[in-house]
Z-matrix of the N, CA and C atoms (Angstrom, degrees):
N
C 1 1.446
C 2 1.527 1 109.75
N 3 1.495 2 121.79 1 128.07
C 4 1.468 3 122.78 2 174.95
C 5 1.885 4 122.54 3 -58.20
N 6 0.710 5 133.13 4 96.44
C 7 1.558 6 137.99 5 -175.50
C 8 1.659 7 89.48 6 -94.86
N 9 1.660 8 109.73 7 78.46
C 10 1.225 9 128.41 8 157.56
C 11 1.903 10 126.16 9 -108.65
N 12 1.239 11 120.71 10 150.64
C 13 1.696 12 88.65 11 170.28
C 14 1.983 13 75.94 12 -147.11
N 15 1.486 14 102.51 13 163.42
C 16 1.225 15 123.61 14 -179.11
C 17 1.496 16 122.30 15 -142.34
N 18 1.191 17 98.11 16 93.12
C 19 2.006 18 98.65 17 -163.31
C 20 1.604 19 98.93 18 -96.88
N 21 1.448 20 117.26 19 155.31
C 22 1.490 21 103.22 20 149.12
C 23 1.378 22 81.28 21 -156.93
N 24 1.660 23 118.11 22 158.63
C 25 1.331 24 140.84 23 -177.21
C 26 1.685 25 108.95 24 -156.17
N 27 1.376 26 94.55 25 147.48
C 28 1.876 27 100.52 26 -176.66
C 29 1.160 28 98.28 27 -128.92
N 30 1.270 29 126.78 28 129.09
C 31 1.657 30 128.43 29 150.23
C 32 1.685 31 125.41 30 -101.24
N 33 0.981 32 137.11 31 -152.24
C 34 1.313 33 117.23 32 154.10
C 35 1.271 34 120.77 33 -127.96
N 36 1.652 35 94.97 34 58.91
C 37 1.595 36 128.28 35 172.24
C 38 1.623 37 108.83 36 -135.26
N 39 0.949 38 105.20 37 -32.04
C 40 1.470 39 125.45 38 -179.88
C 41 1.213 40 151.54 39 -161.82
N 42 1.789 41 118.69 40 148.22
C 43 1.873 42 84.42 41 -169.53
C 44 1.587 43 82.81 42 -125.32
N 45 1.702 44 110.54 43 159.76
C 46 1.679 45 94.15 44 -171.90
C 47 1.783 46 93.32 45 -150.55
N 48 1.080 47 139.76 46 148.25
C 49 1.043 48 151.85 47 135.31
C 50 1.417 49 134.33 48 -110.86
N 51 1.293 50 114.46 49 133.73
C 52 1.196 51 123.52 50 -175.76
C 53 1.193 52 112.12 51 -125.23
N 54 1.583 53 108.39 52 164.74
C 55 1.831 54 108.33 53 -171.22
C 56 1.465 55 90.87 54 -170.66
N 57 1.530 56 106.44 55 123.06
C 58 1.229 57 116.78 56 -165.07
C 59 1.628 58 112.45 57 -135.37
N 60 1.120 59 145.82 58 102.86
C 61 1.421 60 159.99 59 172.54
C 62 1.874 61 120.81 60 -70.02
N 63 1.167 62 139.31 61 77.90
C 64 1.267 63 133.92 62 -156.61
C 65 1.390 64 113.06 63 -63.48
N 66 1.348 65 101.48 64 -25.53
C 67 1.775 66 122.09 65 -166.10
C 68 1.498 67 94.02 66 -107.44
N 69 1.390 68 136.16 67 45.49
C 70 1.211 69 133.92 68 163.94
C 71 1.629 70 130.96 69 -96.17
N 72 1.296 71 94.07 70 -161.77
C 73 1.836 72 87.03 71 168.14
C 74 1.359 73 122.82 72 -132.32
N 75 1.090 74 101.18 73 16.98
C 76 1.776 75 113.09 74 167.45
C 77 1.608 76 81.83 75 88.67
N 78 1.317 77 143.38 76 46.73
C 79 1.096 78 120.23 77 141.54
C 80 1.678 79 127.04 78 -82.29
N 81 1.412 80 133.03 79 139.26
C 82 1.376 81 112.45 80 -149.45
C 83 1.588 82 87.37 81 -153.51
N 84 1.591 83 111.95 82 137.13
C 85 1.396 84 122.71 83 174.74
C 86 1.620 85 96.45 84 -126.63
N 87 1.553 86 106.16 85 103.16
C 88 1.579 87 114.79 86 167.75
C 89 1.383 88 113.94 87 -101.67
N 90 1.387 89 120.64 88 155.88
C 91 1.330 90 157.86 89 151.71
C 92 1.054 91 126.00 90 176.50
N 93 1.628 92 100.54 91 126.56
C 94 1.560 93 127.69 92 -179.76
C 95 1.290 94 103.38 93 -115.31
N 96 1.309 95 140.56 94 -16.45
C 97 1.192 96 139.68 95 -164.77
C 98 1.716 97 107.50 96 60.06
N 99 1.272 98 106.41 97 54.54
C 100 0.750 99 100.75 98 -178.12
C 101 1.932 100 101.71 99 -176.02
N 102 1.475 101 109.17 100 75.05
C 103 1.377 102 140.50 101 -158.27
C 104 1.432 103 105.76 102 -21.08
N 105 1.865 104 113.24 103 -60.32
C 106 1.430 105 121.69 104 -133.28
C 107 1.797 106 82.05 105 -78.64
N 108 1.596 107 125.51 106 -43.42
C 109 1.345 108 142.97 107 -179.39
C 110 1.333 109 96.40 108 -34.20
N 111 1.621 110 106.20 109 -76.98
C 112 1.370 111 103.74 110 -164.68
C 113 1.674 112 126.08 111 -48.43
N 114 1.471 113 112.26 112 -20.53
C 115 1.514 114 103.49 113 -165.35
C 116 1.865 115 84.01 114 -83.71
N 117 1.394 116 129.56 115 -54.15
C 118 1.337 117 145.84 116 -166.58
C 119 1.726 118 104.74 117 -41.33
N 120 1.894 119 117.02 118 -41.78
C 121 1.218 120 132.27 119 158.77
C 122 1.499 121 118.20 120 -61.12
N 123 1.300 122 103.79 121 -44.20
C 124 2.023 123 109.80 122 172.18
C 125 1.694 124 96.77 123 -59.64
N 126 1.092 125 115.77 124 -36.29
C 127 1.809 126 111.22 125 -152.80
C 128 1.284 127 97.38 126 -80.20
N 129 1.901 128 131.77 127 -43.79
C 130 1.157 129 127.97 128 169.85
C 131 1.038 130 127.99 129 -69.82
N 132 1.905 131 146.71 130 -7.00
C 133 0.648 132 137.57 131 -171.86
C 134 1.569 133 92.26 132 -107.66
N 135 1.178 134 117.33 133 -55.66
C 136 1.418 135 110.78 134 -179.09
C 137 1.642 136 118.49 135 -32.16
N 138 1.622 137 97.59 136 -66.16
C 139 1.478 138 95.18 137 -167.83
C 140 1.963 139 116.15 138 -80.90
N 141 1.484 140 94.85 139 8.53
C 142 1.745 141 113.24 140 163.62
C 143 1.459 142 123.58 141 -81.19
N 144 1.653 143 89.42 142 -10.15
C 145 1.986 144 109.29 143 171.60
C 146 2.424 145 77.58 144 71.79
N 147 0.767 146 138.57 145 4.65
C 148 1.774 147 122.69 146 -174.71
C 149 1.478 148 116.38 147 -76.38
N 150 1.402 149 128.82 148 122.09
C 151 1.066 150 112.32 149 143.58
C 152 1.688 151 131.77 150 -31.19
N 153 1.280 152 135.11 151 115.94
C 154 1.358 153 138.87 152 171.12
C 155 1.310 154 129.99 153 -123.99
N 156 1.241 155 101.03 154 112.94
C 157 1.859 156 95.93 155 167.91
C 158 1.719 157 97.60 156 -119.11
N 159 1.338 158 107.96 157 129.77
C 160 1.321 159 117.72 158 153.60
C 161 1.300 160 111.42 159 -134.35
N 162 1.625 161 110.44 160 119.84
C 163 1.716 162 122.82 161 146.58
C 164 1.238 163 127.44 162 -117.92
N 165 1.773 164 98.06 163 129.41
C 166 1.319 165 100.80 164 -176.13
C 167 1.815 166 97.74 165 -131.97
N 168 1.467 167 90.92 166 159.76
C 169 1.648 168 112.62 167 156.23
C 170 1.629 169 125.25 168 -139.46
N 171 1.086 170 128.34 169 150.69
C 172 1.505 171 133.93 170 -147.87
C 173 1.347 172 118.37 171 -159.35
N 174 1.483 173 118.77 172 -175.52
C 175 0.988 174 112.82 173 171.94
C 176 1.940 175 108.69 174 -90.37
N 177 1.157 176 125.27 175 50.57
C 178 1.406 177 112.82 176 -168.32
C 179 1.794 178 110.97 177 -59.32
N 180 0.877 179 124.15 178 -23.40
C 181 1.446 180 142.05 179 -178.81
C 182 1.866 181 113.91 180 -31.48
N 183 1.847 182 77.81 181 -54.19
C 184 1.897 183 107.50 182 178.49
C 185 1.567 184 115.05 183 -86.23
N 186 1.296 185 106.94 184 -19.76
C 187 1.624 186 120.25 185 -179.63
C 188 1.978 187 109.90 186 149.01
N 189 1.130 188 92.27 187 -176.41
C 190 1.354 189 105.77 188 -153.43
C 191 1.763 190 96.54 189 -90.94
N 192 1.515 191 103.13 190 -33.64
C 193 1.693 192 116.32 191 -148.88
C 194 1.498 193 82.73 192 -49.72
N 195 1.349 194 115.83 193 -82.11
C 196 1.354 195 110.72 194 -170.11
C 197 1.241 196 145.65 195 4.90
N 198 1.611 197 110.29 196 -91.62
C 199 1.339 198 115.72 197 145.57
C 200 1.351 199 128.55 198 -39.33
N 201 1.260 200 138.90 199 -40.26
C 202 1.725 201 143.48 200 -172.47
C 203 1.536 202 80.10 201 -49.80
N 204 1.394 203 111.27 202 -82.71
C 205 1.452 204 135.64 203 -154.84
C 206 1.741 205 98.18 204 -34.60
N 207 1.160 206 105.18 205 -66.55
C 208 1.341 207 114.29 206 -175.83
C 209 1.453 208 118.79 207 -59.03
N 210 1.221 209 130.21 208 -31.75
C 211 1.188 210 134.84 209 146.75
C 212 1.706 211 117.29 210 -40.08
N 213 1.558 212 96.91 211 -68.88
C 214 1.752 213 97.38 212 -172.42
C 215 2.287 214 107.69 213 -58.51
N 216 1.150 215 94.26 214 -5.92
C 217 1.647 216 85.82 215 -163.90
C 218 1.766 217 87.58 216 -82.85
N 219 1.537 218 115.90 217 -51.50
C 220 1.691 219 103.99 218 171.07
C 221 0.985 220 134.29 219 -28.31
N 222 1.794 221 98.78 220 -57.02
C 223 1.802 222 113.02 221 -164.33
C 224 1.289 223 89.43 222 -66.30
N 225 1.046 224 142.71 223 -26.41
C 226 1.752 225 131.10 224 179.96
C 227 1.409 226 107.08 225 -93.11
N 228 1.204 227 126.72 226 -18.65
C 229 1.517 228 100.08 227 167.77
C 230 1.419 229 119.55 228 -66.27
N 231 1.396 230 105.63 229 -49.01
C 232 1.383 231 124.74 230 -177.52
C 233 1.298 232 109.90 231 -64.19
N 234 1.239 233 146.38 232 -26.23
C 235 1.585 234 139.28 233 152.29
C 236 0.982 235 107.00 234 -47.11
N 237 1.608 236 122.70 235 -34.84
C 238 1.546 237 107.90 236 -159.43
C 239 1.028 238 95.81 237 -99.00
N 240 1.353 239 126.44 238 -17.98
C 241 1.935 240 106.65 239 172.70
C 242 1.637 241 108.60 240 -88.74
N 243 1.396 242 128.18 241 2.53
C 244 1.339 243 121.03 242 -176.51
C 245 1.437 244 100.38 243 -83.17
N 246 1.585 245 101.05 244 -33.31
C 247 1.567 246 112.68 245 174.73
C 248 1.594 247 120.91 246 -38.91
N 249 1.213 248 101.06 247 -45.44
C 250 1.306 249 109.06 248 -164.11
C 251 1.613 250 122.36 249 54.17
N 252 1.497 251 125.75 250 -131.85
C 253 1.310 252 120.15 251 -170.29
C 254 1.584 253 101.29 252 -87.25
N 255 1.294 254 119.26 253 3.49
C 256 1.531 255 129.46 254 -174.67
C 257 1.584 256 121.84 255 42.06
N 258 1.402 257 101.86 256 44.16
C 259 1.818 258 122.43 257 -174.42
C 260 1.787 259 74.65 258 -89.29
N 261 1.568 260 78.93 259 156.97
C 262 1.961 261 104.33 260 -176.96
C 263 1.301 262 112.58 261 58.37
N 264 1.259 263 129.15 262 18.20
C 265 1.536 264 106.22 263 173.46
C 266 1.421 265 120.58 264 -108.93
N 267 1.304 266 115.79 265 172.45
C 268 1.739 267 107.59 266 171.39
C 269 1.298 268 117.86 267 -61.58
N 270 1.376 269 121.67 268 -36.53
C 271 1.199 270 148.20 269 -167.57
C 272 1.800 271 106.30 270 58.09
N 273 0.981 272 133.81 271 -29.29
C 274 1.820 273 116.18 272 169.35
C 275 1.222 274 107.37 273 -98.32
N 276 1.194 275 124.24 274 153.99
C 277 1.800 276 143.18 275 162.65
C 278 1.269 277 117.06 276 -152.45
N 279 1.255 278 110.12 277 145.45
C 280 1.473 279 120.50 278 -174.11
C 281 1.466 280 95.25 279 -151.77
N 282 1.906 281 102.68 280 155.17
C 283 1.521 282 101.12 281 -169.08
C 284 2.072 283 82.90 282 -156.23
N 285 1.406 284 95.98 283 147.67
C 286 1.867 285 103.97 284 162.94
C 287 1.472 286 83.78 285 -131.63
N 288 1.475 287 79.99 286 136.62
C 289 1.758 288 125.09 287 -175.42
C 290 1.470 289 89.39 288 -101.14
N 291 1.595 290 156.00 289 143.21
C 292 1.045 291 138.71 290 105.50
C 293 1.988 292 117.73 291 -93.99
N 294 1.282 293 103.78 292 122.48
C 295 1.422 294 100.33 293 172.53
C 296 1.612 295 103.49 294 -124.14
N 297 1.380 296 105.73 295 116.80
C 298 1.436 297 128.56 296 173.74
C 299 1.405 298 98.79 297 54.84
N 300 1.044 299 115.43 298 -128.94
C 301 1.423 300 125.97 299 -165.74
C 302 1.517 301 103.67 300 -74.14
N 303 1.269 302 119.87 301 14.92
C 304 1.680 303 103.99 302 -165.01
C 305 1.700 304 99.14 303 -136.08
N 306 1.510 305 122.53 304 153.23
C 307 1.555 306 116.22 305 -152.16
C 308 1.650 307 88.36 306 -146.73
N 309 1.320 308 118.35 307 92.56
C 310 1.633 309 118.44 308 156.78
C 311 1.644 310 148.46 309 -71.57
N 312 0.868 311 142.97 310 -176.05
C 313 1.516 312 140.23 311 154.28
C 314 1.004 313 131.08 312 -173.86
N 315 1.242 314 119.14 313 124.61
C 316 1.679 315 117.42 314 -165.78
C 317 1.733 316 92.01 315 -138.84
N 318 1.901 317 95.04 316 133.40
C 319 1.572 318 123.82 317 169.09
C 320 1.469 319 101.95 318 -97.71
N 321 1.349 320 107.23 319 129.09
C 322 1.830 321 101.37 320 143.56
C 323 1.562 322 116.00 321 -130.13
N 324 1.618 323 90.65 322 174.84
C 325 1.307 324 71.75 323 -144.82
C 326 2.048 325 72.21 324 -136.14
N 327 1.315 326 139.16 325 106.75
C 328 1.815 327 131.52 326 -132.80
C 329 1.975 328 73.08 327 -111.46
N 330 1.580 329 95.47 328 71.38
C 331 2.126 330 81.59 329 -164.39
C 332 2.160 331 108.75 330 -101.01
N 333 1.947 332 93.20 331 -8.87
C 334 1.187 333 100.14 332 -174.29
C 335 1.296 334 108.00 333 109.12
N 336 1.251 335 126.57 334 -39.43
C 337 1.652 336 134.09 335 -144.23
C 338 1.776 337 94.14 336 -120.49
N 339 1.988 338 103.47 337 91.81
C 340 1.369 339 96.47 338 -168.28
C 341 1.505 340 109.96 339 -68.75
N 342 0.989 341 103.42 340 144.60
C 343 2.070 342 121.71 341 155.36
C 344 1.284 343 91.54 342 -156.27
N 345 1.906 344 80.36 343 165.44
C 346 1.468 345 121.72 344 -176.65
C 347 1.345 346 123.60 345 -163.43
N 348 2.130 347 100.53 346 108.92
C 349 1.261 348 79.21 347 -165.00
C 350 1.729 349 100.49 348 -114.55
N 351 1.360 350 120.08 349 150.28
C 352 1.521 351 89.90 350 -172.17
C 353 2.041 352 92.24 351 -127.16
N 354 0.907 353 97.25 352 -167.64
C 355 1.606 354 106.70 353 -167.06
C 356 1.269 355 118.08 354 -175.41
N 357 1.777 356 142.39 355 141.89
C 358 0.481 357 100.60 356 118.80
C 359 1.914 358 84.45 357 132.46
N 360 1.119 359 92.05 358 -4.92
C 361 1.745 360 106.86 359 -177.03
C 362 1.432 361 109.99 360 -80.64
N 363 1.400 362 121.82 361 126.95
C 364 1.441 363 117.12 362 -171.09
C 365 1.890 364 102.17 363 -70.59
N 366 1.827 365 103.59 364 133.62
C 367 1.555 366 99.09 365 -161.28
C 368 1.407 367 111.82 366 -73.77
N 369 1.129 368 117.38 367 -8.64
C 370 1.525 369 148.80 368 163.32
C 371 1.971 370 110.33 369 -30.69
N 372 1.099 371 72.43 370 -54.49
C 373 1.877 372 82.74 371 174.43
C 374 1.801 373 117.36 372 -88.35
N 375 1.008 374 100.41 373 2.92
C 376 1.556 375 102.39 374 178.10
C 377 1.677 376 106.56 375 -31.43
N 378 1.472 377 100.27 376 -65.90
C 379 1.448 378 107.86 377 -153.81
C 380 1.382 379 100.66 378 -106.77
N 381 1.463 380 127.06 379 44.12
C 382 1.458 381 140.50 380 160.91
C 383 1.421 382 108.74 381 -99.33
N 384 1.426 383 89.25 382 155.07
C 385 1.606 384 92.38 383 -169.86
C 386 1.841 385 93.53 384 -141.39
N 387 1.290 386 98.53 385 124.57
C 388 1.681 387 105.66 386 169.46
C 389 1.479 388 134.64 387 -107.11
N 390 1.345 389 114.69 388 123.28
C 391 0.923 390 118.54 389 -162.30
C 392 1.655 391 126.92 390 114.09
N 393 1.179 392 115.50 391 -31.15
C 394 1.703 393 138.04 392 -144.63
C 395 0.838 394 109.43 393 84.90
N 396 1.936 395 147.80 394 -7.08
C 397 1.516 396 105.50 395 -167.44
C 398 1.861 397 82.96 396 -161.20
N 399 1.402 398 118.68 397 17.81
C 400 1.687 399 108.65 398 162.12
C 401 1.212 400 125.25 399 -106.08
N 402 0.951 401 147.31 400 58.35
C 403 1.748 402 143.73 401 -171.59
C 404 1.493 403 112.47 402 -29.75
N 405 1.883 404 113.98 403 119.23
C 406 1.358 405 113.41 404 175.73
C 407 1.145 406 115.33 405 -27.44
N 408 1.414 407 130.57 406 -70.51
C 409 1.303 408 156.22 407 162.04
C 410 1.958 409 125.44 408 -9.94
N 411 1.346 410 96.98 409 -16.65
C 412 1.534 411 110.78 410 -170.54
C 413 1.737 412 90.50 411 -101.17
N 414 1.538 413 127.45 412 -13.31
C 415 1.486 414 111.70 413 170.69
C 416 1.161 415 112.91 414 -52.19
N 417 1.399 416 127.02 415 -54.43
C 418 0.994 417 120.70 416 -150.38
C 419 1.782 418 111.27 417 -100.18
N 420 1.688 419 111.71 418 9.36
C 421 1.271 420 110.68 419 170.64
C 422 1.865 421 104.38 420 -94.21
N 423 1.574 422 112.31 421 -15.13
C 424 1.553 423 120.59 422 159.48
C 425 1.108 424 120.23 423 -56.33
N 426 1.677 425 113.08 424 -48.99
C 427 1.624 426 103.30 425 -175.89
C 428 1.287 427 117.19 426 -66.19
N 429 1.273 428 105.29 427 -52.20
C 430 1.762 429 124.01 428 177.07
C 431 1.944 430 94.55 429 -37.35
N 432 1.291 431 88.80 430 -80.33
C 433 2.044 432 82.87 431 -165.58
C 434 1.835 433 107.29 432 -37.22
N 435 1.438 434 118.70 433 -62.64
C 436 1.322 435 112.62 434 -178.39
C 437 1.533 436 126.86 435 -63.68
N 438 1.378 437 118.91 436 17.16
C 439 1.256 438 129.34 437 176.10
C 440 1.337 439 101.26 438 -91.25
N 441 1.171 440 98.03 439 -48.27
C 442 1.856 441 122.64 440 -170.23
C 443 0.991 442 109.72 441 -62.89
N 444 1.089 443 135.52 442 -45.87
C 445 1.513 444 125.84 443 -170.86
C 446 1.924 445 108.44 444 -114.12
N 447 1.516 446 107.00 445 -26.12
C 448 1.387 447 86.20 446 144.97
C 449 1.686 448 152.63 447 -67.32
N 450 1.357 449 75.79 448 -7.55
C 451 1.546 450 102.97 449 165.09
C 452 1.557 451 117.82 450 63.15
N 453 1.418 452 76.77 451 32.15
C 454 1.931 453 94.54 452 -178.38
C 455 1.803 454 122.58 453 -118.12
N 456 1.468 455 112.99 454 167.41
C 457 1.434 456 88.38 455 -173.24
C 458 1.973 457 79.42 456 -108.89
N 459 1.637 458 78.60 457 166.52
C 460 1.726 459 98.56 458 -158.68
C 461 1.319 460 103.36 459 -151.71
N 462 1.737 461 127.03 460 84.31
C 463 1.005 462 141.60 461 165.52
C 464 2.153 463 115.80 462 -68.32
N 465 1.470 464 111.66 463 112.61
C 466 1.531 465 91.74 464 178.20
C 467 1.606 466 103.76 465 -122.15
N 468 1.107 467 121.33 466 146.57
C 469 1.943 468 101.23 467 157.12
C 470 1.592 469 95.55 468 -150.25
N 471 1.038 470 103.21 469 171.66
C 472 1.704 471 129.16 470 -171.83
C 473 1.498 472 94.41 471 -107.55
N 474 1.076 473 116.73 472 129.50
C 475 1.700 474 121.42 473 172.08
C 476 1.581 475 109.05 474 -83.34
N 477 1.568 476 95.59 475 -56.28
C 478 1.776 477 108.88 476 178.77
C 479 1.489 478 114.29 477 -150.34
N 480 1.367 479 118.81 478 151.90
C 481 1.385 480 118.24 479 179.24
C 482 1.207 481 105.70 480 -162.43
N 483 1.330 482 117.46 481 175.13
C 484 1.967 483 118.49 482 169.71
C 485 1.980 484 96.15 483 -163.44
N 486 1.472 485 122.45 484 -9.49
C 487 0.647 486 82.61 485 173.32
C 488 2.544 487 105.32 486 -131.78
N 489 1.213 488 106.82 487 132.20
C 490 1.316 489 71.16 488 -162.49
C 491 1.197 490 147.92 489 -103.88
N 492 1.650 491 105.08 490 20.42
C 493 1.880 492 112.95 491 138.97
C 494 1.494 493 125.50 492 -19.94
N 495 1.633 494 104.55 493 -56.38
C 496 1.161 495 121.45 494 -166.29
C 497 1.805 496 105.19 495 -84.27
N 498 0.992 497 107.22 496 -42.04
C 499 1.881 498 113.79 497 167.75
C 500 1.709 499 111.78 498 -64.68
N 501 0.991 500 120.64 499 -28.63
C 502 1.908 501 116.47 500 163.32
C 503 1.651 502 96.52 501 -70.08
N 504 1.354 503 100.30 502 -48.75
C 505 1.678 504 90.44 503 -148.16
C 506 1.347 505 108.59 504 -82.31
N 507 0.914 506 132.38 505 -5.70
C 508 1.745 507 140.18 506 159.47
C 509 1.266 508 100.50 507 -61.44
N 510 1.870 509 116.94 508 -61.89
C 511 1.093 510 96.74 509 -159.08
C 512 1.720 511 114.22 510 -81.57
N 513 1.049 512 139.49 511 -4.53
C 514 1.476 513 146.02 512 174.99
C 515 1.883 514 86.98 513 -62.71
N 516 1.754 515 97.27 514 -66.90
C 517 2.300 516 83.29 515 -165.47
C 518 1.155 517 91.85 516 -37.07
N 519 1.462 518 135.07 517 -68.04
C 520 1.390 519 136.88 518 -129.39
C 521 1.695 520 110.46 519 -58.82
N 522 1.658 521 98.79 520 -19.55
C 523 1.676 522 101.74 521 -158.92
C 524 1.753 523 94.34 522 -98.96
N 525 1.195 524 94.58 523 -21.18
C 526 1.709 525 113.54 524 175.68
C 527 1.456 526 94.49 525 -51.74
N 528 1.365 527 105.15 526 -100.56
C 529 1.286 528 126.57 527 177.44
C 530 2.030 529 130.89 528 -29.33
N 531 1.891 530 99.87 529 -25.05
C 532 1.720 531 90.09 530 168.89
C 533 1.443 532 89.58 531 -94.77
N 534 1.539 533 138.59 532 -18.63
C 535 1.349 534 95.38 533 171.38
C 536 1.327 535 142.86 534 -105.90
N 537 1.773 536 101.85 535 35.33
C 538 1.275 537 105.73 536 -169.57
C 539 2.090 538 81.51 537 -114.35
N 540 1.040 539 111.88 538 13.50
C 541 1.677 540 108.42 539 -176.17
C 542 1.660 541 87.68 540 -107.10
N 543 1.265 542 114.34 541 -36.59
C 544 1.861 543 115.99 542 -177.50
C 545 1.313 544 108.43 543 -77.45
N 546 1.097 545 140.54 544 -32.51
C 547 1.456 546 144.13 545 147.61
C 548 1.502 547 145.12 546 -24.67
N 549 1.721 548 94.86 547 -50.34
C 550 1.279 549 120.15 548 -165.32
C 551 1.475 550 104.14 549 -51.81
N 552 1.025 551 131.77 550 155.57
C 553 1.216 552 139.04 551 166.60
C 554 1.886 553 104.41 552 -82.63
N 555 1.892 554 98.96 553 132.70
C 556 1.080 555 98.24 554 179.12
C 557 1.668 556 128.51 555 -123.67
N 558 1.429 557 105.20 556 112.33
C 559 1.545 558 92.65 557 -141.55
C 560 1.857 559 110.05 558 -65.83
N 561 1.227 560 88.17 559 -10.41
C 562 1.712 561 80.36 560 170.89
C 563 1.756 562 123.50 561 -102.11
N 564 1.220 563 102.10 562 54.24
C 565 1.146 564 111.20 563 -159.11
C 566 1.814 565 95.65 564 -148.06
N 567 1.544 566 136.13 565 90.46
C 568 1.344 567 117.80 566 -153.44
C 569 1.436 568 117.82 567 -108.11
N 570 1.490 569 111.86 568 0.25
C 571 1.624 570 136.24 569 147.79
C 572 1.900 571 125.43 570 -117.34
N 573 1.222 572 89.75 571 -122.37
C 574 1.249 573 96.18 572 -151.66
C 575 1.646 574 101.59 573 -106.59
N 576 1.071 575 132.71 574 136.11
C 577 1.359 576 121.74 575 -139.63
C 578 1.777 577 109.72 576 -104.40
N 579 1.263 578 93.98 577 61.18
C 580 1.816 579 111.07 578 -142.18
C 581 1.768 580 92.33 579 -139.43
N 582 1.509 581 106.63 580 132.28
C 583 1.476 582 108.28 581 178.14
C 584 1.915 583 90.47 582 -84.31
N 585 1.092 584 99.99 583 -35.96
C 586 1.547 585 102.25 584 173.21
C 587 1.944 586 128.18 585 -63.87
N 588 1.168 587 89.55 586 -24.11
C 589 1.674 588 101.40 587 153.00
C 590 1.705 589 94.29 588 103.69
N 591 1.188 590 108.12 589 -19.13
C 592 1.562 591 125.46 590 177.57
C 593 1.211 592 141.17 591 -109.68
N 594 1.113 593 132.73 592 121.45
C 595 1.679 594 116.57 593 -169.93
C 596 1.611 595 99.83 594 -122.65
């Protein structure tokens, strides 16, 4: 069975399409116009093993938030329709990222019932901006939106960091990686991975 989903939405802030493959190989064609995103989108899909296409355009001109936001609300719709009725899967994954000096972790939890809790970001970087045009601060308005509409719960925190290239980009593999472990198809598993029969 194809575990594909294909969203696209326009506002008149942004127009975005996404295309997401669960059973892929982390091959991934990004642009957001919006540099630091795209590698952070390469890093989750890759190490999520997902097919990815995201194109977007926005207002980046005025800032980045926009588009990010609008981006992360797709990539979660479209998980949740690649999902489908989410029969055969493990349904939890969790992964620690350490890159260099910096130590991540991200739970999911593919349960339907979005949350997002994150933790854990040195407050130091609040008002940093990477790249020229990503604000530290927009990680954690990404996880939140793609929790939400993936309709999953999505525990992340940072253990330690100092520098924070490396504190985004841990935590993107990390979110990559628990939800390509919550995904997996589990062959001993012959519905839906729900005492409730439903996810």
């Amino acid at each position: 069975m194809s575990r594909v989903g294909r969203v696209e939405r326009t506002t008149k802030e942004s127009s975005v399409l996404v295309e997401v493959d669960l059973d892929g190989t982390g091959k991934v064609e990004i642009d957001t116009g919006v540099p630091f995103y795209n590698h952070m989108l390469t890093a989750f899909g890759v190490h999520g093993s997902l097919d990815l296409v995201v194109r977007a355009t926005g207002d980046v001109d005025i800032d980045a938030h926009h588009t990010v936001e609008d981006v992360a609300i797709v990539l979660g719709q479209a998980l949740r329709q690649a999902l489908g009725d989410k029969a055969g899967i493990r349904r939890f994954g969790d992964c620690w990222i350490p890159m260099d000096e910096t130590l991540a972790h991200a739970a999911v939890d593919v349960s339907g019932r979005p949350y997002c809790v994150h933790v854990g970001e040195p407050a130091e970087f609040n008002t940093f901006t990477i790249g020229g045009n990503y604000p530290f601060v927009l990680n954690r308005h990404v996880f939140d939106s793609l929790a939400f509409h993936a309709a999953i719960a999505l525990h992340v925190r940072v253990e330690y960091g100092r520098d924070p290239h490396h504190i985004a980009e841990a935590q993107y593999k990390a979110i990559g990686r628990a939800l390509r472990a919550a995904v997996e198809p589990d062959p001993r598993v012959g519905g839906v991975p729900s005492t409730k029969g439903v996810l």
